[in-house]
MIDOSE-1310 file (N, C-alpha, C; in nm, 2 decimals, decimal comma, always signed):
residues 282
xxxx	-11,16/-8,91/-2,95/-11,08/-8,79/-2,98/-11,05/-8,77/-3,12; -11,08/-8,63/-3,20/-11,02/-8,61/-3,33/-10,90/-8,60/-3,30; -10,84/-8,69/-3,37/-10,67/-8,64/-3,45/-10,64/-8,49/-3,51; -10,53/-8,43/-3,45/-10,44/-8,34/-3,52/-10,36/-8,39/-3,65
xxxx	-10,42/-8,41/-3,79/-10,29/-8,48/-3,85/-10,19/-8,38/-3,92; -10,06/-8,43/-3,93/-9,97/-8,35/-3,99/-9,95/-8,43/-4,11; -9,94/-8,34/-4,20/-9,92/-8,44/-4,36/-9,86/-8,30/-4,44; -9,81/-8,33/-4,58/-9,73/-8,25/-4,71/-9,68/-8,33/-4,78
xxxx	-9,67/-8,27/-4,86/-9,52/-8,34/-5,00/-9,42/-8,38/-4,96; -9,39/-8,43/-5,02/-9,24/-8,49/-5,03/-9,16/-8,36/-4,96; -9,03/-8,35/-4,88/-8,94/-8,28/-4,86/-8,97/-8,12/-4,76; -9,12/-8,15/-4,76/-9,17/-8,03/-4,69/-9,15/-8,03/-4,48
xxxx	-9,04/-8,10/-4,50/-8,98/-8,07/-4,34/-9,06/-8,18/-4,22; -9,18/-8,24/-4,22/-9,28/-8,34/-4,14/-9,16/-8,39/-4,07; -9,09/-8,44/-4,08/-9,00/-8,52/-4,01/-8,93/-8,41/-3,84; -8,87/-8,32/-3,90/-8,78/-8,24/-3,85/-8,90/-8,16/-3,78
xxxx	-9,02/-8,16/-3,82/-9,11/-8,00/-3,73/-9,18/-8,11/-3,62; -9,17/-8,25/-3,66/-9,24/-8,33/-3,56/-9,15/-8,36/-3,44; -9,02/-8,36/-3,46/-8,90/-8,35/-3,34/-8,89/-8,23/-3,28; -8,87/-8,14/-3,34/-8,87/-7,97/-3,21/-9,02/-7,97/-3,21
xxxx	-9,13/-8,01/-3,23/-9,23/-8,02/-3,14/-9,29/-8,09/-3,04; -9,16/-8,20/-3,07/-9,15/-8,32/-2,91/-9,11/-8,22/-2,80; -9,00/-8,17/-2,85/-8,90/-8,12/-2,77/-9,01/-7,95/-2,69; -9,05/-7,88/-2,78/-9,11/-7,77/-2,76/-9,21/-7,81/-2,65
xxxx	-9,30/-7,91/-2,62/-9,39/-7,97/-2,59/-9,35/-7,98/-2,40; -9,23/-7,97/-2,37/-9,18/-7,93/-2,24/-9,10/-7,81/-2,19; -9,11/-7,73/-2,29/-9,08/-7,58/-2,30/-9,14/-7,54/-2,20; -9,11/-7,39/-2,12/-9,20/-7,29/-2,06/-9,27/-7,25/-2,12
xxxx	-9,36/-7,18/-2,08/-9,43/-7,04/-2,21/-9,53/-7,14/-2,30; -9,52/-7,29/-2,35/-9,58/-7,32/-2,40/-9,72/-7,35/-2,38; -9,79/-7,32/-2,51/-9,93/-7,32/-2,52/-10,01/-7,47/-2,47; -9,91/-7,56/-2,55/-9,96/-7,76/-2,56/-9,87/-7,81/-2,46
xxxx	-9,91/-7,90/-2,41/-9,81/-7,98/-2,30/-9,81/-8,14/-2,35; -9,74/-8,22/-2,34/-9,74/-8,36/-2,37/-9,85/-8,41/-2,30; -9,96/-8,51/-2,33/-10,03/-8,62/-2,21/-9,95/-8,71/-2,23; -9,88/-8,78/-2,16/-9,85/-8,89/-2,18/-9,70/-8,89/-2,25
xxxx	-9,64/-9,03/-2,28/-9,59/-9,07/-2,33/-9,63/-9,15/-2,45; -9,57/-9,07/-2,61/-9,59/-9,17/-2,69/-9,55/-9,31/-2,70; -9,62/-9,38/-2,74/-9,60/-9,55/-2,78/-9,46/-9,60/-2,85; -9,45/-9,52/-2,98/-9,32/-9,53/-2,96/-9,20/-9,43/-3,00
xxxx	-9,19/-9,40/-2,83/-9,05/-9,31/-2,81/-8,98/-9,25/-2,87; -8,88/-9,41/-2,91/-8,76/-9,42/-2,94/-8,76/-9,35/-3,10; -8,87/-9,38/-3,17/-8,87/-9,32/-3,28/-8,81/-9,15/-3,28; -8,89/-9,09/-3,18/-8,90/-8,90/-3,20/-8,81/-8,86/-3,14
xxxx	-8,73/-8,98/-3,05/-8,61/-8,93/-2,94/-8,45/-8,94/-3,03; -8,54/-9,03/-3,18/-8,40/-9,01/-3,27/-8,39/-8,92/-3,35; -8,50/-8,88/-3,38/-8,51/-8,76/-3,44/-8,44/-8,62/-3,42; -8,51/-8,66/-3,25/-8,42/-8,54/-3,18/-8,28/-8,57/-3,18
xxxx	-8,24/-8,66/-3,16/-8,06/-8,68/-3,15/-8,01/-8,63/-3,26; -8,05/-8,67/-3,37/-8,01/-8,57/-3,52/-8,00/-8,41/-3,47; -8,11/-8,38/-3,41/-8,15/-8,20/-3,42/-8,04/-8,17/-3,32; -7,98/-8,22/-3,20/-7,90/-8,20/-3,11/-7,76/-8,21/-3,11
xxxx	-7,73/-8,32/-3,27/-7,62/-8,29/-3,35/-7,59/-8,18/-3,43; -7,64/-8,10/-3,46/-7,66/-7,99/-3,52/-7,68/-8,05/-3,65; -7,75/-8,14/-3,66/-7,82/-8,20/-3,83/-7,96/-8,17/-3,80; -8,01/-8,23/-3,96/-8,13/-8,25/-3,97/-8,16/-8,37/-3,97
xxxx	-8,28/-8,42/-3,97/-8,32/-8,58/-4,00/-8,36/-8,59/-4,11; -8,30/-8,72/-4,12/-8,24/-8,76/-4,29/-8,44/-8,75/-4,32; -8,44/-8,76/-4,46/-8,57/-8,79/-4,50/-8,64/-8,89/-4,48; -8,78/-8,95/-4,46/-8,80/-9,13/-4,49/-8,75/-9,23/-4,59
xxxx	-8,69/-9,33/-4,55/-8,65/-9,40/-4,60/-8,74/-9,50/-4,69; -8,71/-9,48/-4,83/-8,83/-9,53/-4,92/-8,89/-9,71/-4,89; -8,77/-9,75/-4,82/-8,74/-9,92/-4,88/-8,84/-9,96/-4,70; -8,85/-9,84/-4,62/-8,95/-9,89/-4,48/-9,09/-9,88/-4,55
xxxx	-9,20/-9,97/-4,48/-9,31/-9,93/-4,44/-9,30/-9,80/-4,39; -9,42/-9,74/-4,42/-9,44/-9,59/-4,34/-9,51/-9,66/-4,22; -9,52/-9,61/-4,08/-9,59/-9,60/-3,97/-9,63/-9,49/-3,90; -9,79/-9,50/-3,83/-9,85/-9,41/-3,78/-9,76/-9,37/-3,70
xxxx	-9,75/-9,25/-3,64/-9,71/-9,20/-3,51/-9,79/-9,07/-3,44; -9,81/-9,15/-3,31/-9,93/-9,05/-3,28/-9,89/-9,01/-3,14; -9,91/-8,88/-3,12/-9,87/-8,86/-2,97/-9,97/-8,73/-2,90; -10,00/-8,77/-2,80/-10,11/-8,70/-2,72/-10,09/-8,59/-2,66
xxxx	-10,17/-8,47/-2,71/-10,15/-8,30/-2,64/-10,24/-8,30/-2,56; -10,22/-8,18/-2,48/-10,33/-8,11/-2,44/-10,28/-7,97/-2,42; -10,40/-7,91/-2,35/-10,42/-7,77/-2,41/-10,45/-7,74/-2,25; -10,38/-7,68/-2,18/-10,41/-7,67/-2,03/-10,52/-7,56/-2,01
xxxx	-10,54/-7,43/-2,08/-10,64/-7,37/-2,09/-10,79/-7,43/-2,09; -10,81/-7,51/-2,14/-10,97/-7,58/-2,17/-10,94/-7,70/-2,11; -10,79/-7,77/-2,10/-10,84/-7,90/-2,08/-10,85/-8,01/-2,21; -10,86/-7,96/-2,27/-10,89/-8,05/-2,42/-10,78/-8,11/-2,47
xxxx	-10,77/-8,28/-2,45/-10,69/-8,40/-2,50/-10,72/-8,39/-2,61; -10,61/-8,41/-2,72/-10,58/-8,41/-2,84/-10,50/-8,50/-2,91; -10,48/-8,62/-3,01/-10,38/-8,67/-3,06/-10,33/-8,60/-3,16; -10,20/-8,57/-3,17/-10,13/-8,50/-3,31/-10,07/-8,65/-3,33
xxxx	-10,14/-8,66/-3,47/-10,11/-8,81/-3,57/-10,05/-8,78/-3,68; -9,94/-8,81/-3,71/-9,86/-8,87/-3,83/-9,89/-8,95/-3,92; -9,97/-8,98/-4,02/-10,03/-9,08/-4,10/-9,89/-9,15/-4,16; -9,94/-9,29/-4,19/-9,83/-9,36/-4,24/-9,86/-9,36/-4,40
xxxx	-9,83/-9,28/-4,39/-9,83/-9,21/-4,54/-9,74/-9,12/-4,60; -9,63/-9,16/-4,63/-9,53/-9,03/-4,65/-9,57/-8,93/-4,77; -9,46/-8,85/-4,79/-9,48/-8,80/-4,87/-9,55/-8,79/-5,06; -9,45/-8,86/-5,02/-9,39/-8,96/-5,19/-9,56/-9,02/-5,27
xxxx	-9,61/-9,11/-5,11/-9,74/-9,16/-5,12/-9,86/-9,05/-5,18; -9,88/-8,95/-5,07/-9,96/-8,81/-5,14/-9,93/-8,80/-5,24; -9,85/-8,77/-5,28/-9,84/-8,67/-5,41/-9,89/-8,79/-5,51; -9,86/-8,88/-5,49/-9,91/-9,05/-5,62/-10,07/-9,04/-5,61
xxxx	-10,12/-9,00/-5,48/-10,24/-9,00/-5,44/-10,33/-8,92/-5,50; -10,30/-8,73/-5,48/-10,31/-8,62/-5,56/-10,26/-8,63/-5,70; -10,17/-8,71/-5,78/-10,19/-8,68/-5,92/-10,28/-8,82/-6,02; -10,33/-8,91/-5,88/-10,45/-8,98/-5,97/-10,56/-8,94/-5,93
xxxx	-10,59/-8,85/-5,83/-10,67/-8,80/-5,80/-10,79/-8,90/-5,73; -10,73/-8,96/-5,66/-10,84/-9,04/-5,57/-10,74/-9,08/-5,40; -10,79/-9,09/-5,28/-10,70/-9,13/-5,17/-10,79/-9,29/-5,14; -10,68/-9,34/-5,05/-10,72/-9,50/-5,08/-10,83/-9,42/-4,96
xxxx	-10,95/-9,56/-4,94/-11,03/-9,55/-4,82/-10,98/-9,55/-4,70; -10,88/-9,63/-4,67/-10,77/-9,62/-4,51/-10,74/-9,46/-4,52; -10,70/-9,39/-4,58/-10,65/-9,24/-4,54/-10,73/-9,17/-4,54; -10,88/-9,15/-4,61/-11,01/-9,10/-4,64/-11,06/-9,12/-4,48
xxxx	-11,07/-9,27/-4,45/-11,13/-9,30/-4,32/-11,03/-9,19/-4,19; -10,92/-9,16/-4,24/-10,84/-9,09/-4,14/-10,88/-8,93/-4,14; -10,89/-8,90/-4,28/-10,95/-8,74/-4,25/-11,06/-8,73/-4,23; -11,18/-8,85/-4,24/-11,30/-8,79/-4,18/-11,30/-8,79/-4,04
xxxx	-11,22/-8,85/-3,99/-11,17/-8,89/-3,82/-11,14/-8,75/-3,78; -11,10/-8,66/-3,84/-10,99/-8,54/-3,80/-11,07/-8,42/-3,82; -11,05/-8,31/-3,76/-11,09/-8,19/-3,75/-11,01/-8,12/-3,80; -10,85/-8,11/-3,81/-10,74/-8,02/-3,80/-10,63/-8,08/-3,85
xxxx	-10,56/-7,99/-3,91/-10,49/-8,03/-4,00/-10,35/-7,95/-3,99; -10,20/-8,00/-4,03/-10,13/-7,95/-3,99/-10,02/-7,96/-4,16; -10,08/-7,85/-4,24/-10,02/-7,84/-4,37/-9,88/-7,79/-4,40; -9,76/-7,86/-4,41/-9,64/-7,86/-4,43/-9,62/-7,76/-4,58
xxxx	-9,54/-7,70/-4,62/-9,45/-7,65/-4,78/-9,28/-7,63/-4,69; -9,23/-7,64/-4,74/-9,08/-7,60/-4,71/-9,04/-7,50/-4,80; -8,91/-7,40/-4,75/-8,88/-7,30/-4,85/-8,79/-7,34/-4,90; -8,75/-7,33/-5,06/-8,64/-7,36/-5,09/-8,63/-7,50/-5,17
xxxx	-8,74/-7,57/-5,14/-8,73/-7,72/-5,15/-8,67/-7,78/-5,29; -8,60/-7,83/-5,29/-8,59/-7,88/-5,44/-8,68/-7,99/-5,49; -8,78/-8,03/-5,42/-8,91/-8,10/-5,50/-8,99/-8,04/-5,53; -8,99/-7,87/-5,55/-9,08/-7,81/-5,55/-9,11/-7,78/-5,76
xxxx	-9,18/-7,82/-5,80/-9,21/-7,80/-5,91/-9,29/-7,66/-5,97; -9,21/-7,60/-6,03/-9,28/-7,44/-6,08/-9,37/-7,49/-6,20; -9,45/-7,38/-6,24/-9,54/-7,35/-6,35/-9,45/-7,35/-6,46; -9,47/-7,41/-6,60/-9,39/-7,34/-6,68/-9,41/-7,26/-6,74
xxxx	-9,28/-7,16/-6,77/-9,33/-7,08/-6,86/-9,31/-7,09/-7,05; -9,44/-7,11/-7,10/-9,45/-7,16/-7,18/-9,38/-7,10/-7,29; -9,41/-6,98/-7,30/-9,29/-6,89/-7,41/-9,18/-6,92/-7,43; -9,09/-6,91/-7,30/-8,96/-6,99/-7,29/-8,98/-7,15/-7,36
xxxx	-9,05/-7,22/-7,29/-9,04/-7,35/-7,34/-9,02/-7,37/-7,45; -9,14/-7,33/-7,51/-9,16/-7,33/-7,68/-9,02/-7,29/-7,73; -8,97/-7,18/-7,69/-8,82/-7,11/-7,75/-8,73/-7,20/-7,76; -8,73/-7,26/-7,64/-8,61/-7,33/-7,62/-8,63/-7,46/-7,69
xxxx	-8,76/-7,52/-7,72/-8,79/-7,64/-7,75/-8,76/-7,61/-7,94; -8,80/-7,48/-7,99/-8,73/-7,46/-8,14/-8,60/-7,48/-8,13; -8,54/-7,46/-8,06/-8,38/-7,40/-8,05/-8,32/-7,52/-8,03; -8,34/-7,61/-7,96/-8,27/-7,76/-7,89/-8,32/-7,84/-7,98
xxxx	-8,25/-7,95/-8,05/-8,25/-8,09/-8,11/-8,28/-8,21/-8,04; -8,33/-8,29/-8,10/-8,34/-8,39/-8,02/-8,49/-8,37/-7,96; -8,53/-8,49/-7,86/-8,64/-8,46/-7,81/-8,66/-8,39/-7,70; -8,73/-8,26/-7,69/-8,77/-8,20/-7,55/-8,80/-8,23/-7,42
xxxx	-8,73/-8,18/-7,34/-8,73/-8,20/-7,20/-8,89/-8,28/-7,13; -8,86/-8,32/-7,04/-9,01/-8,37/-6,98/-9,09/-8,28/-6,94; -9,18/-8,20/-6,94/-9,26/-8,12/-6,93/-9,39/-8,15/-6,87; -9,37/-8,29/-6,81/-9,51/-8,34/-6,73/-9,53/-8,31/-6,61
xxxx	-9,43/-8,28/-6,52/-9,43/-8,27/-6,40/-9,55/-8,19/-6,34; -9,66/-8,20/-6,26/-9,73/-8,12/-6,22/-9,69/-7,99/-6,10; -9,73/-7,93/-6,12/-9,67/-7,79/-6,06/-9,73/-7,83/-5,94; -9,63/-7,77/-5,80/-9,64/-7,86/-5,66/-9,78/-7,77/-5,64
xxxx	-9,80/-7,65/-5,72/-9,89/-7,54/-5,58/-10,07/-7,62/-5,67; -9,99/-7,67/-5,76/-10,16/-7,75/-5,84/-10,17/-7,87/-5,72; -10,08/-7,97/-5,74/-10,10/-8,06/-5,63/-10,16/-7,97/-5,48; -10,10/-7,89/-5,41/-10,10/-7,88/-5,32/-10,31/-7,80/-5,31
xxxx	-10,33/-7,73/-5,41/-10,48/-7,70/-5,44/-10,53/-7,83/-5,42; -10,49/-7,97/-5,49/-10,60/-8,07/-5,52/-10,59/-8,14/-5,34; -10,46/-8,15/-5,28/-10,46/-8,17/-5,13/-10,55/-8,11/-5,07; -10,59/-8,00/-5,13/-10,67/-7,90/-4,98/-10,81/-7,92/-5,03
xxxx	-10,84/-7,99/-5,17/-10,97/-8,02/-5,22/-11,05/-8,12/-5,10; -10,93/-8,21/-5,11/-10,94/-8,35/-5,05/-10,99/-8,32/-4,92; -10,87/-8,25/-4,86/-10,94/-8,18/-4,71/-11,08/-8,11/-4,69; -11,11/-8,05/-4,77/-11,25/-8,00/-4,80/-11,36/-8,04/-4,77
xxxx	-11,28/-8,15/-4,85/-11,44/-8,25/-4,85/-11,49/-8,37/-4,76; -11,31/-8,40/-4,70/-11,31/-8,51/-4,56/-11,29/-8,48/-4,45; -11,28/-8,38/-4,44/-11,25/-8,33/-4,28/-11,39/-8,28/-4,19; -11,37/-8,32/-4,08/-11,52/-8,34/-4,01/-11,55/-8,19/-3,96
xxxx	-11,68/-8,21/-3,96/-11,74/-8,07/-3,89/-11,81/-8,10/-3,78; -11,76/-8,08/-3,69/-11,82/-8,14/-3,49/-11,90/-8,01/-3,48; -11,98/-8,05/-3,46/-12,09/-7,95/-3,34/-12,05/-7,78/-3,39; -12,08/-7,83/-3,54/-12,10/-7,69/-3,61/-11,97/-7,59/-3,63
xxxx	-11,84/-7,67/-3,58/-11,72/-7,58/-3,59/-11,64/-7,66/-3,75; -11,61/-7,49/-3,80/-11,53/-7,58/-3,95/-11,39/-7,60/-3,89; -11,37/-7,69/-4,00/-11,25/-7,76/-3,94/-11,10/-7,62/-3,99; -10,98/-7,65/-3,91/-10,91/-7,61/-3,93/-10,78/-7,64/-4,01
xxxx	-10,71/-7,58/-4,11/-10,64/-7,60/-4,12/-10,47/-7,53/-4,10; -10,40/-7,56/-4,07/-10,23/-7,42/-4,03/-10,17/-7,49/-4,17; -10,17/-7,39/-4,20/-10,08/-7,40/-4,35/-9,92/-7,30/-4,31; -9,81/-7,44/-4,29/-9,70/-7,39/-4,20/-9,59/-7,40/-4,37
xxxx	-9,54/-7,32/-4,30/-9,38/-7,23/-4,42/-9,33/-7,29/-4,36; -9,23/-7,38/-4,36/-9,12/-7,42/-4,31/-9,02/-7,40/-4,34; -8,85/-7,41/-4,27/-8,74/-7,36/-4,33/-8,74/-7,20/-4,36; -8,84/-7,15/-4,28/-8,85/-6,95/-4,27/-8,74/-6,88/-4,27
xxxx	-8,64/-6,93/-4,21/-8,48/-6,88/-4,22/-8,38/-6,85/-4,29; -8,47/-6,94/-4,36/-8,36/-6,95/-4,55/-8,40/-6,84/-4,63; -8,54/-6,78/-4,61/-8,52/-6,66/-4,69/-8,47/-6,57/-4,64; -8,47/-6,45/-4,74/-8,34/-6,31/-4,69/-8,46/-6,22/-4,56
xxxx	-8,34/-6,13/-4,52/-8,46/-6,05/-4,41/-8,57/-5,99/-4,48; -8,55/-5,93/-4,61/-8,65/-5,84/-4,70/-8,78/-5,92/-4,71; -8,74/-6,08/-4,73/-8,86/-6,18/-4,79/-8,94/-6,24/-4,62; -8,87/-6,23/-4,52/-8,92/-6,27/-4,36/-9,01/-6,12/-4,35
xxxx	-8,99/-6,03/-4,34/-9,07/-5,90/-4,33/-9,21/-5,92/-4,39; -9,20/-5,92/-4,55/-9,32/-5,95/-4,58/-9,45/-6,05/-4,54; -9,38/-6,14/-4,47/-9,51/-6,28/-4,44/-9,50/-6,39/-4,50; -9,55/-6,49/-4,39/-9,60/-6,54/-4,49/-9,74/-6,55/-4,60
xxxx	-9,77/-6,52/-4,60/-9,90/-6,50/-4,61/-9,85/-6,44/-4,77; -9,76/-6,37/-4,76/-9,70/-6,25/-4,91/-9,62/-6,33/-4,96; -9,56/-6,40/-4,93/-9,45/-6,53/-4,95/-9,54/-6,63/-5,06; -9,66/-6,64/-5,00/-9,76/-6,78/-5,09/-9,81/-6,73/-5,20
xxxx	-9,80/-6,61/-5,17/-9,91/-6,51/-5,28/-9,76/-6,47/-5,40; -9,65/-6,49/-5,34/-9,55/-6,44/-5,50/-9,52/-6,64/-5,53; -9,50/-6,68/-5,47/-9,45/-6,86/-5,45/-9,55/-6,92/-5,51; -9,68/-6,92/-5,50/-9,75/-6,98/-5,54/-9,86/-6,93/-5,55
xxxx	-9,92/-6,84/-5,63/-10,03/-6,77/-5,65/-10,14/-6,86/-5,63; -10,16/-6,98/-5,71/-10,29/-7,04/-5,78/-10,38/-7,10/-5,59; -10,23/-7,15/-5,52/-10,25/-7,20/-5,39/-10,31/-7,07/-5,28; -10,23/-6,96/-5,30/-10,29/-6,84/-5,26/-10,45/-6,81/-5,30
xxxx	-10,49/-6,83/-5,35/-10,57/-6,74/-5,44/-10,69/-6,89/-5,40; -10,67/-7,01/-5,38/-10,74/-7,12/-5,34/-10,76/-7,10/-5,20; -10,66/-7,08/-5,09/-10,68/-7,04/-5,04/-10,81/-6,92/-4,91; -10,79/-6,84/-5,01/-10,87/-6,74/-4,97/-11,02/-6,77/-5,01
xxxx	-11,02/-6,85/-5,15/-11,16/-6,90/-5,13/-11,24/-7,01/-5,14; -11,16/-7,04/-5,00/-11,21/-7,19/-4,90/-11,34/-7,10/-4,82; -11,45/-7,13/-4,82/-11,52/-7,11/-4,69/-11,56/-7,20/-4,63; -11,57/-7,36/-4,63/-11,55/-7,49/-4,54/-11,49/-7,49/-4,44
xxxx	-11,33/-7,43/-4,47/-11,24/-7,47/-4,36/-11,20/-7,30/-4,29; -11,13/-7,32/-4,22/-11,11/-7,18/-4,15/-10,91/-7,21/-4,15; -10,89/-7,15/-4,25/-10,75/-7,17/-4,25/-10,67/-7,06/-4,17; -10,50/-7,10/-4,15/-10,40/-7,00/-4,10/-10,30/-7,01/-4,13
xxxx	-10,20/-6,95/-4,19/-10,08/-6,95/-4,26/-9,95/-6,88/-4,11; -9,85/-7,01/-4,12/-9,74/-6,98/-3,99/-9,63/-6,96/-4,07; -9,53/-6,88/-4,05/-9,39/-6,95/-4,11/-9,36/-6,99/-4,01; -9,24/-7,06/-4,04/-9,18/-7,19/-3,90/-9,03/-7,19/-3,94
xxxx	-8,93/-7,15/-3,81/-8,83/-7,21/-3,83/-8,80/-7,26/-3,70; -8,75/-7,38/-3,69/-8,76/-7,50/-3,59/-8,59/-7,50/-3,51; -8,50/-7,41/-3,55/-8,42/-7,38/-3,49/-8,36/-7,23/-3,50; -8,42/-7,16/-3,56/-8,33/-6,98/-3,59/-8,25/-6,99/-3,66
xxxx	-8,19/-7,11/-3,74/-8,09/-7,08/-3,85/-8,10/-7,21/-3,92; -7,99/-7,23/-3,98/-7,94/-7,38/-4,05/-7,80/-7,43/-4,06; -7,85/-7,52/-3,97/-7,67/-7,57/-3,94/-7,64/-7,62/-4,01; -7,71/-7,68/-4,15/-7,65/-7,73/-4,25/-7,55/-7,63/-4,32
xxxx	-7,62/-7,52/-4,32/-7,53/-7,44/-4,49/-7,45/-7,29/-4,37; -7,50/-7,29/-4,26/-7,44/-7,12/-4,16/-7,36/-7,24/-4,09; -7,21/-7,23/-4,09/-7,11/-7,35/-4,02/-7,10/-7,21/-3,88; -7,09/-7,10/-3,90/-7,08/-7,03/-3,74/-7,24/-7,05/-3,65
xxxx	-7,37/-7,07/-3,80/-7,47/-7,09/-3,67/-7,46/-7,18/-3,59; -7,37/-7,33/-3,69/-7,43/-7,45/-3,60/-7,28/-7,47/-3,48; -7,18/-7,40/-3,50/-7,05/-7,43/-3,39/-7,11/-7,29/-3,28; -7,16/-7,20/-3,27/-7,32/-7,15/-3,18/-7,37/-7,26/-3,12
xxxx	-7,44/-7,29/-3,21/-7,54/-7,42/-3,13/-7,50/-7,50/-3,07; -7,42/-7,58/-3,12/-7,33/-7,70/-3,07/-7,26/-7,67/-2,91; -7,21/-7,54/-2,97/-7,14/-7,48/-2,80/-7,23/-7,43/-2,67; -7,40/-7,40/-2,72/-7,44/-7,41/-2,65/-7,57/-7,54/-2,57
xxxx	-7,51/-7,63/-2,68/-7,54/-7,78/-2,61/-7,73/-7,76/-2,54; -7,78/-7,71/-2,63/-7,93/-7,74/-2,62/-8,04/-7,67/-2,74; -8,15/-7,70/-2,73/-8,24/-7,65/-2,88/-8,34/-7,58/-2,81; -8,34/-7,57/-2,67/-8,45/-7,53/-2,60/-8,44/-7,38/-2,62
xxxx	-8,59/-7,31/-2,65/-8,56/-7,19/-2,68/-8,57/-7,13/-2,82; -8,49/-7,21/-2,92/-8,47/-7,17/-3,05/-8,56/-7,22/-3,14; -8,59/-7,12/-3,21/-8,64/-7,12/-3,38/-8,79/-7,03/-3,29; -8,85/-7,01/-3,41/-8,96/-6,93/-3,38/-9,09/-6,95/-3,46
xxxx	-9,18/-6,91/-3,47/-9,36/-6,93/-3,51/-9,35/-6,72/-3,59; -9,43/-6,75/-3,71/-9,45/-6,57/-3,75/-9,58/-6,60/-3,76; -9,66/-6,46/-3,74/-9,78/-6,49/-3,81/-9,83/-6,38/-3,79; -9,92/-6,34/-3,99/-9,97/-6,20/-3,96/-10,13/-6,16/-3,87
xxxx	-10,08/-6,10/-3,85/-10,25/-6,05/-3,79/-10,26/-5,91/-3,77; -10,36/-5,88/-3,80/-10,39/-5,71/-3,80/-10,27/-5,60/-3,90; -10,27/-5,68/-4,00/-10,14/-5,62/-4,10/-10,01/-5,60/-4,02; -9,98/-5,66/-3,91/-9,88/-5,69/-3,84/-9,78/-5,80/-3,82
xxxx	-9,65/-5,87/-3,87/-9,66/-5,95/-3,82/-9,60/-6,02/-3,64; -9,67/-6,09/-3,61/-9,62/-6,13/-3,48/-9,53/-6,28/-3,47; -9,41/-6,26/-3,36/-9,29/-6,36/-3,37/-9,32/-6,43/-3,22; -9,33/-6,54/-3,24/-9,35/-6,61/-3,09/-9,26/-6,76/-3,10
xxxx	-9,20/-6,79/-2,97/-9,10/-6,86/-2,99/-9,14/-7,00/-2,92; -9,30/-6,98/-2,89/-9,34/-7,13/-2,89/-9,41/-7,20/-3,06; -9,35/-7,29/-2,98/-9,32/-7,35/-3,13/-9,49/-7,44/-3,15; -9,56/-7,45/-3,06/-9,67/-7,53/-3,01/-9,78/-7,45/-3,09
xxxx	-9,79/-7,33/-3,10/-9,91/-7,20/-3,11/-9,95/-7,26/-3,27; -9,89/-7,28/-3,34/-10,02/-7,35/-3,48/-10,03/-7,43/-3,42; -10,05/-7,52/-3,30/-10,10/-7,64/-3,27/-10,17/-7,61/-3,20; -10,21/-7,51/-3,10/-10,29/-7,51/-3,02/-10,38/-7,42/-3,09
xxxx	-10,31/-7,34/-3,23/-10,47/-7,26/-3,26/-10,50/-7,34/-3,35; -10,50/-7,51/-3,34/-10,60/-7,56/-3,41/-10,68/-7,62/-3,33; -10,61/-7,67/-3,20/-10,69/-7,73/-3,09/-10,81/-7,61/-3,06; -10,79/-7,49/-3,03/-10,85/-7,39/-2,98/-11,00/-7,34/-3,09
xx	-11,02/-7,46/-3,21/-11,09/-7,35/-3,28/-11,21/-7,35/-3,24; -11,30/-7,27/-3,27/-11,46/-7,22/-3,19/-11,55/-7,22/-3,32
């Protein structure tokens, strides 16, 4: 069986979208159903205990080994068993990976394994590194003493281009179908109503042009752009969303999937649907 893998940057949500998709996964309405029980549990069942607190789950812990976690779908429509795998590769790792520009053979051997791909950005992120703008820099760099700011940092939507290169070129093509990739918005709730209206799709194209514009001219892969919010608000920073939530003592039901189609966009509240329209591709 090809792997579903879910992978991103640093801070792009992997943690928190893989627990309301445990949880989503015994939903009604839903597209994917669990096979089975994952190997290990206890891991995704703490995840969920955070989400059920009205938190989020803390980030990876730098000082662990990372570990695989892999847990088995299926798609009741066709029948088609699926593993959605977590590489033990965090974030931190990628990004070391994309700015020397080579991935070790262990994670290379993982994307040729895989057909589909489950591409994380979070909104808002404060790892998220912009373009600079150079006019300003220069200005400020006449103006300020001393030695200028660090200016090395690679801009996340460059890395996130050289990630999709990688995919490009390692991701398997079965029996003539290109592989897929869901390129998911995460934290969709954080922007204002004006910026949820537009898409995401309009979102990537003002946020990150260079990624937009790579996007569109992929013809290898057959990409799809989701926003995702994995509970309808944020009980971190809305204190009325999360004494709501708390009072109604369950997650089942909440947060929702956007996606445009036909210059339309569509809101669906299974949280499974980028996962099954990657299982689903033809």
């Amino acid at each position: 069986m090809n792997p579903v893998l879910l992978i991103g940057l640093p801070d792009s949500g992997k943690t928190n979208f893989l627990a309301r998709t445990w949880i989503a996964l015994t939903e009604k309405g839903c597209a994917v159903k669990p096979h089975g029980t994952p190997d290990d549990i206890t891991y995704v069942e703490s995840l969920v205990l955070h989400l059920l607190q009205g938190q989020f789950a803390p980030r990876s812990n730098q000082n662990e080994e990372p570990r695989p976690f892999v847990l088995e779908v299926t798609d009741p429509s066709s029948g088609k068993v699926m593993p959605l795998m977590v590489p033990d590769v965090r974030g931190e790792l990628w990004k070391a990976a994309v700015l020397n520009s080579e991935l070790p053979k262990e994670w290379m051997d993982r994307l040729h394994s895989s057909n589909a791909v489950l591409l994380l950005l979070r909104v808002h992120s404060q790892d998220v590194v912009k373009p600079l703008d150079w006019v300003a820099t220069k200005r400020s760099m006449e103006h300020q003493p001393g030695e200028p700011a660090d200016a090395t940092d690679t801009p996340t939507q460059v890395m996130l281009c050289e990630l999709l290169r990688f995919l490009e070129i390692a991701l398997a093509r079965k029996n003539g179908v290109a592989p897929r990739v869901a390129v998911l918005v995460t934290a969709w709730d954080l922007l204002s109503p004006e910026e949820q209206e537009e898409g995401p799709e309009r979102y990537i194209r003002q946020q990150f042009p260079m990624l937009a514009g790579r996007l569109r001219d992929i013809t290898r892969l057959e990409i799809g752009v989701f926003g995702v919010s994995i509970l309808g608000g944020d009980p971190a920073e809305d204190l009325l969303f999360k004494e709501e939530f708390l009072a109604s003592n369950s997650i089942q039901g909440r947060g929702y999937i956007v996606q445009q189609a036909n210059d339309e966009l569509q809101y669906s509240q299974d949280l499974t649907s980028p996962l099954a329209w990657c299982i689903r591709a033809k």
